[in-house]
DRENGUMI-270687 format. One record per residue: residue in one letter; residue number from 1; x, y, z of N, C-alpha, C in turn. Coordinates in Angstrom, 2 decimals, padded with zeros to 5 digits. Example, Ala and Ser with C-alpha at 12.3 -4.5 7.8 and 13.67 -1.06 7.14 Angstrom:
% residues 2
   res     n       nc1       nc2       nc3      cac1      cac2      cac3       cc1       cc2       cc3
     A     1    013.19   -005.69    007.80    012.30   -004.50    007.80    013.20   -003.30    007.80
     S     2    012.85   -002.25    007.08    013.67   -001.06    007.14    012.90    000.03    007.87
END
This chain:
% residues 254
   res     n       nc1       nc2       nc3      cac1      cac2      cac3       cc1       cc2       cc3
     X     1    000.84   -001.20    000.00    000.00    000.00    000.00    000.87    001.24    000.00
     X     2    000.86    002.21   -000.65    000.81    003.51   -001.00    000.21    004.71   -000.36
     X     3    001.11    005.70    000.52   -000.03    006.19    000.87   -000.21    007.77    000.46
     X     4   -001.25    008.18    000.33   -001.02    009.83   -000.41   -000.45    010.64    000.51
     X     5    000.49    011.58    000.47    001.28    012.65    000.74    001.28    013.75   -000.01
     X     6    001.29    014.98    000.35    001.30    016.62    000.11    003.13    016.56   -000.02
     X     7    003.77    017.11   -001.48    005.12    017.54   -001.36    004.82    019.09   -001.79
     X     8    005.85    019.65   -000.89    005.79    021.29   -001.37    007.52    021.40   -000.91
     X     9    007.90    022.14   -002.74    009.21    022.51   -002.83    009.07    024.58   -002.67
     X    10    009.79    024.82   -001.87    009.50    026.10   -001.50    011.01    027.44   -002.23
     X    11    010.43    027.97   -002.39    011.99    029.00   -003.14    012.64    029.61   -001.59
     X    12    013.60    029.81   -001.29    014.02    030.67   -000.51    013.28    031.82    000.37
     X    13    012.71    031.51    001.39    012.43    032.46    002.37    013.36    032.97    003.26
     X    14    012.71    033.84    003.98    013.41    034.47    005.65    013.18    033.54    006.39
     X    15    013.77    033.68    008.15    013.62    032.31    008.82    011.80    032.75    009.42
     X    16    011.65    033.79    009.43    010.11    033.99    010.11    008.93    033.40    008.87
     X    17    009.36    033.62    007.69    008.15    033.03    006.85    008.67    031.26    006.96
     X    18    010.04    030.99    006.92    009.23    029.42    006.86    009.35    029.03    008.36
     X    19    009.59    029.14    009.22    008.62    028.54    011.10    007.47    029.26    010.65
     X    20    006.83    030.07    010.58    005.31    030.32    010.19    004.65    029.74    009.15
     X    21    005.57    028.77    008.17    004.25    028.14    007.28    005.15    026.56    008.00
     X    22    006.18    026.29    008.33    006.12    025.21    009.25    004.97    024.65    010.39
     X    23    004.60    026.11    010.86    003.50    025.95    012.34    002.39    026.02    011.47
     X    24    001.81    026.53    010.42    000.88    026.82    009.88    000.34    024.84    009.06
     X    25    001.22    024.96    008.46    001.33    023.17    007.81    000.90    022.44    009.02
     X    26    001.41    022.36    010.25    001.28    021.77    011.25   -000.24    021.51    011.53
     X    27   -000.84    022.98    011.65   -002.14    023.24    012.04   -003.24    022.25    010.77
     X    28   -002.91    022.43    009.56   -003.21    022.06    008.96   -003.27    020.69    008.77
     X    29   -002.46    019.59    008.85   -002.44    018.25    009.39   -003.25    017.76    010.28
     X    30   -002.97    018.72    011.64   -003.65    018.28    012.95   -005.79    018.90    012.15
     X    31   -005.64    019.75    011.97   -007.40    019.47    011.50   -007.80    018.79    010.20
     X    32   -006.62    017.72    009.79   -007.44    016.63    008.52   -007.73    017.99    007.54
     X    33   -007.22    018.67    007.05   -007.55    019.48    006.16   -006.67    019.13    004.92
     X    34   -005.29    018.56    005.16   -004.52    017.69    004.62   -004.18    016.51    004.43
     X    35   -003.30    016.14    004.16   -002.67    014.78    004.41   -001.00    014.98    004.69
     X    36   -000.38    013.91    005.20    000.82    014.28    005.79    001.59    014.95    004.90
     X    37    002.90    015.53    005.22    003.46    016.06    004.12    004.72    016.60    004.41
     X    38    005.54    016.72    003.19    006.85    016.73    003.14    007.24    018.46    002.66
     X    39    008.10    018.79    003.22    008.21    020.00    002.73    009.54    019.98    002.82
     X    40    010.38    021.13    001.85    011.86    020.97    000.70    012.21    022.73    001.07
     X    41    013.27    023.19    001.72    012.88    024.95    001.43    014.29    025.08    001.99
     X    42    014.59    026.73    001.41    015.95    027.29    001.87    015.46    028.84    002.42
     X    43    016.58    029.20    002.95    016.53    030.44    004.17    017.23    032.03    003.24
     X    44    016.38    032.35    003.43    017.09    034.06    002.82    016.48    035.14    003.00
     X    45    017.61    036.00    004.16    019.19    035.93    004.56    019.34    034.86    004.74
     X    46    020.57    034.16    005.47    020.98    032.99    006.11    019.98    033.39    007.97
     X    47    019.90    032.75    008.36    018.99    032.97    009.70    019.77    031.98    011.15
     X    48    020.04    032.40    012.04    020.60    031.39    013.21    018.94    031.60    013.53
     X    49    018.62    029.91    013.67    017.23    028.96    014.21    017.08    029.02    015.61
     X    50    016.56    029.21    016.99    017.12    028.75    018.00    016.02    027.55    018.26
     X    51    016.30    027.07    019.08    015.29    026.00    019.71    014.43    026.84    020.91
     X    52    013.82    025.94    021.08    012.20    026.38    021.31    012.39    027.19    023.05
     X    53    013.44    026.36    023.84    014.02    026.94    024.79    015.03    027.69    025.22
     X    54    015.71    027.89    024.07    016.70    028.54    024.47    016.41    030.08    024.22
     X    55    017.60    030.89    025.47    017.46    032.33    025.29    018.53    032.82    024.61
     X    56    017.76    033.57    024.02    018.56    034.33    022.71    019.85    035.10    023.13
     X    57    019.62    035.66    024.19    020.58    036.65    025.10    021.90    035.63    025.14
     X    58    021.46    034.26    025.83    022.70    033.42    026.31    023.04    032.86    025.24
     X    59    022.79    032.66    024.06    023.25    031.79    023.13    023.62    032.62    021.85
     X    60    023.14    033.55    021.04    023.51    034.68    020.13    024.46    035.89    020.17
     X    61    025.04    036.69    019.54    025.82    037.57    019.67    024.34    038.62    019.10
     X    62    023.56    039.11    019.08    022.91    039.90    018.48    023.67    040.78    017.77
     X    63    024.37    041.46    018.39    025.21    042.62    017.70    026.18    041.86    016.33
     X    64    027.00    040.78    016.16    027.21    040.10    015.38    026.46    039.65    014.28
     X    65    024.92    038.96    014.57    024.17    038.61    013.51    023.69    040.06    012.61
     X    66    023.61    040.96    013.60    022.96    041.89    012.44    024.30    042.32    011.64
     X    67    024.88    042.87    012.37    026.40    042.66    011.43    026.80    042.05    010.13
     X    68    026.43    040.80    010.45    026.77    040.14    009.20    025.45    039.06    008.36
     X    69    024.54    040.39    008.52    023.50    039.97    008.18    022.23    038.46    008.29
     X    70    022.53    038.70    009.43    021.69    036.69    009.32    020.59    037.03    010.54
     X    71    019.71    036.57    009.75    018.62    037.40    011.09    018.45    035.74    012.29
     X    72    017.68    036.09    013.48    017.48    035.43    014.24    015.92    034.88    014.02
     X    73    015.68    033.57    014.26    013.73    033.28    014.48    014.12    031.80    015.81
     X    74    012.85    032.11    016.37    012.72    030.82    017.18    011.96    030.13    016.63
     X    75    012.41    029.03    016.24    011.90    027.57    015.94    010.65    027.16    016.91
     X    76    009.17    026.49    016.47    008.70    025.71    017.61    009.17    024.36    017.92
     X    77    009.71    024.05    017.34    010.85    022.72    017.96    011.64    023.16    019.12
     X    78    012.29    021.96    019.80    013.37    022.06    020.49    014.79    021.95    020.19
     X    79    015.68    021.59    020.82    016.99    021.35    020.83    017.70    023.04    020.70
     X    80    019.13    022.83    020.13    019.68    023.88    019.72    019.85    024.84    018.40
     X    81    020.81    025.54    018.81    020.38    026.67    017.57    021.78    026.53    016.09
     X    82    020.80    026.39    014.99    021.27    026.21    013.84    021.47    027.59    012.90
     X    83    022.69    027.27    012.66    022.72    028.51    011.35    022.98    027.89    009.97
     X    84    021.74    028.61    009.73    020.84    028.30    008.33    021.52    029.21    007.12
     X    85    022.74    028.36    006.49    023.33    029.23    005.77    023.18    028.52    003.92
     X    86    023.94    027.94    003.73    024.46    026.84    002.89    023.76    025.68    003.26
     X    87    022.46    025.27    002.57    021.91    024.23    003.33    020.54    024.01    002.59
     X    88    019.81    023.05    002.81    018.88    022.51    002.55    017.61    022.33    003.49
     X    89    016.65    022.58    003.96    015.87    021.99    004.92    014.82    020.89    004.71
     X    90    014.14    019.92    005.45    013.36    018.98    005.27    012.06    019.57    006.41
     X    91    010.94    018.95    006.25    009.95    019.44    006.82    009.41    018.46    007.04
     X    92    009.46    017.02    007.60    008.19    015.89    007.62    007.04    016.49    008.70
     X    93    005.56    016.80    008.54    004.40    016.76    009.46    003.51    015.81    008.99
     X    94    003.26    014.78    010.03    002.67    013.34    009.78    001.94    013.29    011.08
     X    95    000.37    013.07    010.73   -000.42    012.64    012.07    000.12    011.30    013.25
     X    96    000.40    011.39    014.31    001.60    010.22    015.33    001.28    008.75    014.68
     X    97   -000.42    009.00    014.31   -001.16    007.48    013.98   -000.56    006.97    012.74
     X    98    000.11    007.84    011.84    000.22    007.28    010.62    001.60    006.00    010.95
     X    99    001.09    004.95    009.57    001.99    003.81    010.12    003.57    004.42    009.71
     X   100    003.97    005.11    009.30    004.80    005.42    008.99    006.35    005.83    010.10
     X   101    005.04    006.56    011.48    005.86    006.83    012.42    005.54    005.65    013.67
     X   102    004.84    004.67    013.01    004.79    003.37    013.71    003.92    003.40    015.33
     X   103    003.37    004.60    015.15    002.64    004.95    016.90    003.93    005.08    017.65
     X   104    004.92    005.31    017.78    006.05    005.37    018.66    006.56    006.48    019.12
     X   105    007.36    006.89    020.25    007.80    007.93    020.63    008.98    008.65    019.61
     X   106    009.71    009.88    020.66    010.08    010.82    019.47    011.61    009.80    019.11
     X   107    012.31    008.85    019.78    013.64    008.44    018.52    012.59    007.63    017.63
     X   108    011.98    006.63    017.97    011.13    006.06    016.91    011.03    006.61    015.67
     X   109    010.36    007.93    015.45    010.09    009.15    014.96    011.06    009.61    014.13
     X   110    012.32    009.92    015.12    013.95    010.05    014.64    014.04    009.01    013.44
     X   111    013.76    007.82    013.84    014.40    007.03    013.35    013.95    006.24    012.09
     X   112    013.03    006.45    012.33    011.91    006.51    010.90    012.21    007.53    009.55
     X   113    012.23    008.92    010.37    012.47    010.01    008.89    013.62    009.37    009.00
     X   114    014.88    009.45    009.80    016.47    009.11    009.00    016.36    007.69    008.30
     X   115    016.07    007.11    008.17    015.70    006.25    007.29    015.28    006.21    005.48
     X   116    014.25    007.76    005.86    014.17    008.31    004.43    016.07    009.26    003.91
     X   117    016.20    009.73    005.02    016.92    010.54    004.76    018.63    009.58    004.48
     X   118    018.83    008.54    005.38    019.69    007.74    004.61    019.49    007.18    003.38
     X   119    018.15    007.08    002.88    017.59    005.99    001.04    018.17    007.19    000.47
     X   120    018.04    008.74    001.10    018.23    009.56   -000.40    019.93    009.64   -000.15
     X   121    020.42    010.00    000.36    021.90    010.05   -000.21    022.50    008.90    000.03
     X   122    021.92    007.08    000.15    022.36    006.43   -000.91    022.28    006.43   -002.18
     X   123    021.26    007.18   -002.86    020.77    007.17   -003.96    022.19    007.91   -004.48
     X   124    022.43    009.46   -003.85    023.21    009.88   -004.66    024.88    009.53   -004.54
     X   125    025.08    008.15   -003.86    026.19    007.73   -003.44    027.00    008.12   -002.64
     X   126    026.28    008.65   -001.46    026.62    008.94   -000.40    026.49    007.73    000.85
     X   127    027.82    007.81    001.72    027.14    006.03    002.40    027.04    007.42    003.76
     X   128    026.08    006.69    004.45    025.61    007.37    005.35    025.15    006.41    006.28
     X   129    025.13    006.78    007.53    025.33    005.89    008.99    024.70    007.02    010.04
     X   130    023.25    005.90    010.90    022.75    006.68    011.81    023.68    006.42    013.05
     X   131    023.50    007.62    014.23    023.91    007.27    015.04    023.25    006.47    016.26
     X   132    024.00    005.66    016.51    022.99    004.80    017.67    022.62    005.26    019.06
     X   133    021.91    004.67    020.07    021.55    005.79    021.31    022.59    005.70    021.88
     X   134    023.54    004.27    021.88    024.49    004.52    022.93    025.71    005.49    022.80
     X   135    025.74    005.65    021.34    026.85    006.84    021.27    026.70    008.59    021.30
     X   136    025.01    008.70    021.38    025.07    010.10    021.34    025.20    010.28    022.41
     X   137    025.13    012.02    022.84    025.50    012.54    023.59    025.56    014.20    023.87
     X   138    025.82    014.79    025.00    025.78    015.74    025.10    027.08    016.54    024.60
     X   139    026.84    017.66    024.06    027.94    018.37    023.19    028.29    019.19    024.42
     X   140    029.77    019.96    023.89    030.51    020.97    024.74    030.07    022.59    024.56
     X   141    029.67    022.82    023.53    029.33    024.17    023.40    027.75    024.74    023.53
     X   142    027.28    024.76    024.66    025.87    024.91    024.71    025.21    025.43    023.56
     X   143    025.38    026.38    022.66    024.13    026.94    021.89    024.12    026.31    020.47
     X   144    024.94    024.72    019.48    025.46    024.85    018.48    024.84    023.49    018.70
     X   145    023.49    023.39    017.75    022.94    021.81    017.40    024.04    021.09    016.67
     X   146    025.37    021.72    016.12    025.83    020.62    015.30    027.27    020.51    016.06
     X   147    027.54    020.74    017.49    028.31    020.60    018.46    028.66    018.88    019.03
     X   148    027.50    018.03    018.50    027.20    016.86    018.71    026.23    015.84    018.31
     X   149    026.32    014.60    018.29    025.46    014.04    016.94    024.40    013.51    018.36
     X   150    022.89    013.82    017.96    022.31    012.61    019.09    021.56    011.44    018.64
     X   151    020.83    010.51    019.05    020.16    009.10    018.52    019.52    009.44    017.03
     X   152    019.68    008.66    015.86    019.43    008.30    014.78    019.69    009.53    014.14
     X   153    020.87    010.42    014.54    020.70    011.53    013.95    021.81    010.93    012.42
     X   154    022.15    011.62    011.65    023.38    010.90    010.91    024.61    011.57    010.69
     X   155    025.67    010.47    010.11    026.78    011.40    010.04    027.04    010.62    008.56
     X   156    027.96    011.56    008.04    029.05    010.80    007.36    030.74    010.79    007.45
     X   157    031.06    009.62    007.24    032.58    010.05    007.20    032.88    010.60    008.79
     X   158    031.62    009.68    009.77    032.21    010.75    010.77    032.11    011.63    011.64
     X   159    031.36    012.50    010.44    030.92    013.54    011.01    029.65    014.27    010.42
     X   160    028.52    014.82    011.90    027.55    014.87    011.78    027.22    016.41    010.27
     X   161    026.07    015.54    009.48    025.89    016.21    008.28    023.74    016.84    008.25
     X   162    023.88    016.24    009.22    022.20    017.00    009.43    021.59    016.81    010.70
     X   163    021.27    017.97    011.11    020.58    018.37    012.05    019.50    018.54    012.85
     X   164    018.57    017.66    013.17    016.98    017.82    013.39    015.80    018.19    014.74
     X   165    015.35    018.26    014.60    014.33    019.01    015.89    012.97    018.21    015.38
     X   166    012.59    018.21    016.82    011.21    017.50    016.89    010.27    018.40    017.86
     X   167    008.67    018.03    017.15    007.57    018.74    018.50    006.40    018.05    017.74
     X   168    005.75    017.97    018.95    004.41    017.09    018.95    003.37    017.71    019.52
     X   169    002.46    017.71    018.84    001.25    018.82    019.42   -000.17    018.20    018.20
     X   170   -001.66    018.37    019.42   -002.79    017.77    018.39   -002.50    016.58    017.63
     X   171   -002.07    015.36    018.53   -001.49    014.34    017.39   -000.68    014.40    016.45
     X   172    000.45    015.25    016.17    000.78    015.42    014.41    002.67    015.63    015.00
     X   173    003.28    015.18    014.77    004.63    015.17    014.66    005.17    016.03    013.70
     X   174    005.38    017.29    013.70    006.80    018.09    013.28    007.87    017.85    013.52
     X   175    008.89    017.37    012.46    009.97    017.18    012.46    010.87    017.78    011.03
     X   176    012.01    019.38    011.63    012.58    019.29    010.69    014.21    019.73    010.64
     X   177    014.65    020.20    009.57    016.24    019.28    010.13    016.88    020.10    008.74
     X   178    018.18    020.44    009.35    019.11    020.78    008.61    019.82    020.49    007.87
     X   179    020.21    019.72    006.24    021.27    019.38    005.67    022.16    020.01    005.22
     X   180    023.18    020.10    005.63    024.45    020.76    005.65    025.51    020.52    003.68
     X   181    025.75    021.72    003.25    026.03    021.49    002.42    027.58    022.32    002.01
     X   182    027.53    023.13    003.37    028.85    023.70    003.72    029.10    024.62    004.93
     X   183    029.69    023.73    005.81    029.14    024.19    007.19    030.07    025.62    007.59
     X   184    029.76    026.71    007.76    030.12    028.26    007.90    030.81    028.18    009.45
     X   185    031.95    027.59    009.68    032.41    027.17    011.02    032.74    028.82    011.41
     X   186    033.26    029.63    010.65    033.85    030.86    011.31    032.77    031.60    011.39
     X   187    031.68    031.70    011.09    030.38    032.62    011.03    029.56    032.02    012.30
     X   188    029.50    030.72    012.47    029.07    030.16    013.78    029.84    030.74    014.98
     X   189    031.10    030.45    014.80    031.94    031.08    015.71    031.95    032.77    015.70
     X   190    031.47    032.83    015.07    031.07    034.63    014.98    029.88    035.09    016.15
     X   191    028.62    034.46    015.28    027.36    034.97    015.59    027.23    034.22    017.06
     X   192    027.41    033.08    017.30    027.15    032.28    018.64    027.53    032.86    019.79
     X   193    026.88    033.12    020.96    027.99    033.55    022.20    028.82    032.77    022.72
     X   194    030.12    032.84    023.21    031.18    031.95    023.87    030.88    032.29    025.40
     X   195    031.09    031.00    026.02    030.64    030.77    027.80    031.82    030.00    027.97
     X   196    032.80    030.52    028.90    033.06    032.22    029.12    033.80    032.67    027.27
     X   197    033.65    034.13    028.13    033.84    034.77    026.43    035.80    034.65    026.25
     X   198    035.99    034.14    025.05    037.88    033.82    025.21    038.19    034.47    024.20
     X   199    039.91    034.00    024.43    041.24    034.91    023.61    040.75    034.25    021.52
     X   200    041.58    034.77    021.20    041.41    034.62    019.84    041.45    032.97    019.22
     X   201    042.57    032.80    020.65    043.15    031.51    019.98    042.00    030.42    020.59
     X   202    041.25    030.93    021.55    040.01    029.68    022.36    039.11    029.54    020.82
     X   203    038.61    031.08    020.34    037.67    031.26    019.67    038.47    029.68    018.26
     X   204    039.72    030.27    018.21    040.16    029.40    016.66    040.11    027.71    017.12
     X   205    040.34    027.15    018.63    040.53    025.59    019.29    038.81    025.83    019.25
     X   206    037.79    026.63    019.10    036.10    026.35    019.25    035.77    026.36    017.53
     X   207    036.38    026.89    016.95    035.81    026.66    015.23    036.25    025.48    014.74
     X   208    037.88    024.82    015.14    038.42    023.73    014.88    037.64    022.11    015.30
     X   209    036.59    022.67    016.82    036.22    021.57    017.85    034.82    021.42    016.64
     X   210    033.89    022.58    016.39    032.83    021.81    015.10    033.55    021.41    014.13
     X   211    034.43    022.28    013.41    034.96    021.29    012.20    035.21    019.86    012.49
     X   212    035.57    019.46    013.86    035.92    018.21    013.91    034.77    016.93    014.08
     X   213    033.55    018.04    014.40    032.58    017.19    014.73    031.32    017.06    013.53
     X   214    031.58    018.07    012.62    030.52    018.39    011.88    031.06    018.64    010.10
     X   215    030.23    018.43    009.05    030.81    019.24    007.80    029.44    018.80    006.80
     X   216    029.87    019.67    006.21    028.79    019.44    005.26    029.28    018.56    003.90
     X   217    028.63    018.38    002.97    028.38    017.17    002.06    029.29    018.12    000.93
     X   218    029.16    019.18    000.72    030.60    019.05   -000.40    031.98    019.75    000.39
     X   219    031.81    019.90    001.62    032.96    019.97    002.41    033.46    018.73    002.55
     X   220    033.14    017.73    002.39    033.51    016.12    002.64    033.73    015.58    000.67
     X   221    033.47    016.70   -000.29    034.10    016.13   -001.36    032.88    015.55   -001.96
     X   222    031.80    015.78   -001.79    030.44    015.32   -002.78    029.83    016.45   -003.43
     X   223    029.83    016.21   -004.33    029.39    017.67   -005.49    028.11    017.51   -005.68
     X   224    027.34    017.80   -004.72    025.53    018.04   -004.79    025.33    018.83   -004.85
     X   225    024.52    019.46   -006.03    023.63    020.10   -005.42    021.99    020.42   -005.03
     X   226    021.85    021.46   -004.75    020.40    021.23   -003.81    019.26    020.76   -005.03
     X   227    019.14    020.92   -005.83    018.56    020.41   -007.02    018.23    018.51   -006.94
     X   228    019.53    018.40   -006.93    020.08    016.84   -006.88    019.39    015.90   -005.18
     X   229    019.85    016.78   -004.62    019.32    016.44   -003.22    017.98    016.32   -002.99
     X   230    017.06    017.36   -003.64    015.62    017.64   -003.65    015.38    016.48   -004.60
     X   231    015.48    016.23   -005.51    015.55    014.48   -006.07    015.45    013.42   -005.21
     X   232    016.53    013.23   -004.74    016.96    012.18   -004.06    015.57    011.83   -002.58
     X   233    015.68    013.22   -002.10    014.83    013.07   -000.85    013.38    012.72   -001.11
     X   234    012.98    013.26   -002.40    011.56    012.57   -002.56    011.63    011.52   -003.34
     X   235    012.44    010.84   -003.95    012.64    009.30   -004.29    012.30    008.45   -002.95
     X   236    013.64    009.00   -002.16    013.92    008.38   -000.81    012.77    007.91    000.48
     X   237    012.26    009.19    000.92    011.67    008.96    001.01    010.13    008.40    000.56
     X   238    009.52    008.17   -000.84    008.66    007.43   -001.54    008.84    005.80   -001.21
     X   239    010.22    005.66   -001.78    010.59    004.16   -001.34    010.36    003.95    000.30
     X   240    010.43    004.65    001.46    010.67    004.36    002.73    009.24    004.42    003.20
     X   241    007.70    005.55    002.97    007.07    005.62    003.46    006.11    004.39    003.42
     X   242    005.73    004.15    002.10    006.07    004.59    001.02    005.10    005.25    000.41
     X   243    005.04    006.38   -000.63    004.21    007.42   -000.63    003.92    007.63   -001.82
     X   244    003.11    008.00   -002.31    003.05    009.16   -003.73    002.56    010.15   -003.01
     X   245    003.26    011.30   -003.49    003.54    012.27   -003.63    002.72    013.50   -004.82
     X   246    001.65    014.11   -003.64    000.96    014.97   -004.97    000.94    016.89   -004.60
     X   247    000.54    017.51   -005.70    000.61    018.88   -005.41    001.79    019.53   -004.92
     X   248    002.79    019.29   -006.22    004.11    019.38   -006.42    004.18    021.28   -006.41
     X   249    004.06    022.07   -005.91    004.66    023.49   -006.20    006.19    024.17   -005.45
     X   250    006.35    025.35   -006.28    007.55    025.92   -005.44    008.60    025.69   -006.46
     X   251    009.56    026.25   -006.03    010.82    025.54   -007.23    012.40    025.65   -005.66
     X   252    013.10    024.90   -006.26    014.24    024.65   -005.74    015.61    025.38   -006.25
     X   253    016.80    026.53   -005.86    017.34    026.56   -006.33    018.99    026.23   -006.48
     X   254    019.75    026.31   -007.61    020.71    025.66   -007.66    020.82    024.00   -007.46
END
């Protein structure tokens, strides 16, 4: 069985228009006005994401982001805060009941979309590996989701290449997530606040500590692009849900 799904490929927004048609899609799921659905979109400006708890004060440089142009939005997800530069985003909102997320809690959930999200960059010959519960873990730099990989999140080569957040509300699972396509280590280390604030050389041993933990997919030597990826992910996931896929709009660029 096959089951129908809503795909929407979105052109480049700000970070406040897509968390507002993220929460908006949401709403839409939870009153059956839809059907589950996948959503494809990029950020413009570049935007630091925060999670749903964190304070902006302790974790942002404000004076920095406007600086170098990247505005701030709070995510209704949790976890930490992503900068949305060079990148791709995924959007799964699926009612909890659908068999897809198996009735299960949120790694279940995890572990289900990475599943789609490992079929698509095997597709484009990428080998890709979730991480298991016993190895994640808590990261060193409080405000930087890609500081550390946690359960079914994935890496390659290594090192963690996408990023995701979860929230559950009215039955319907939001889940969406960052693919990294060239991770901006000195702009993170820019805009992020440092606890405590250090010498030049802490700041250069804190840009070196994500590079070591994190990179994106043609920083690791794979020539995708988001075009190619937006392929792959709705193949990928089709084969995993498995889905057709209708009411194709939006365009993707590069």
């Amino acid at each position: 069985m096959r089951y129908q799904w809503r795909l929407i490929l979105d052109p480049p927004m700000s970070g406040k228009e897509n968390m507002e048609k993220d929460r908006e899609l949401m709403e839409e799921v939870a009153s059956g006005e839809c059907p589950p659905i996948l959503r494809i979109y990029q950020w413009s400006p570049p935007a630091v994401s925060l999670g749903y708890f964190q304070d902006e004060n302790e974790v942002v440089d404000l004076v920095a982001c406007r600086d170098s142009g990247v505005d701030v939005v709070r995510r209704p997800t949790g976890g930490r805060a992503v900068l949305h530069n060079e990148e791709l985003t995924y959007s799964i909102i699926v009612p909890e009941a659908h068999p897809f997320i198996n009735k299960g809690g949120v790694l279940d959930a995890y572990r289900s979309i990475s599943r789609g999200l490992v079929t698509a960059f095997n597709l484009l010959g990428i080998v890709a590996a979730l991480v298991p519960e016993k190895e994640s873990g808590a990261g060193l730099a409080p405000g930087s989701c890609f500081d550390t990989s946690t359960a079914y999140e994935i890496q390659v080569d290594g090192k963690k290449v996408v990023g995701s957040a979860q929230l559950r509300r009215e039955g319907v699972v939001l889940q969406h997530g960052a693919i990294i396509f060239s991770l901006p280590a000195e702009l993170y280390n820019k805009v992020l606040q440092k606890e405590p604030a250090g010498s030049k050389a802490d700041q250069q041993i804190a840009q070196k500590d994500l590079g070591d933990k994190a990179a994106g997919l043609n920083d690791l030597g794979y020539n995708i692009s988001y075009k190619l990826m937006t392929r792959a992910l709705v193949k990928g996931f089709s084969m995993v849900i498995p889905a057709v896929f209708t009411s194709h709009n939006g365009v993707i660029k590069k």
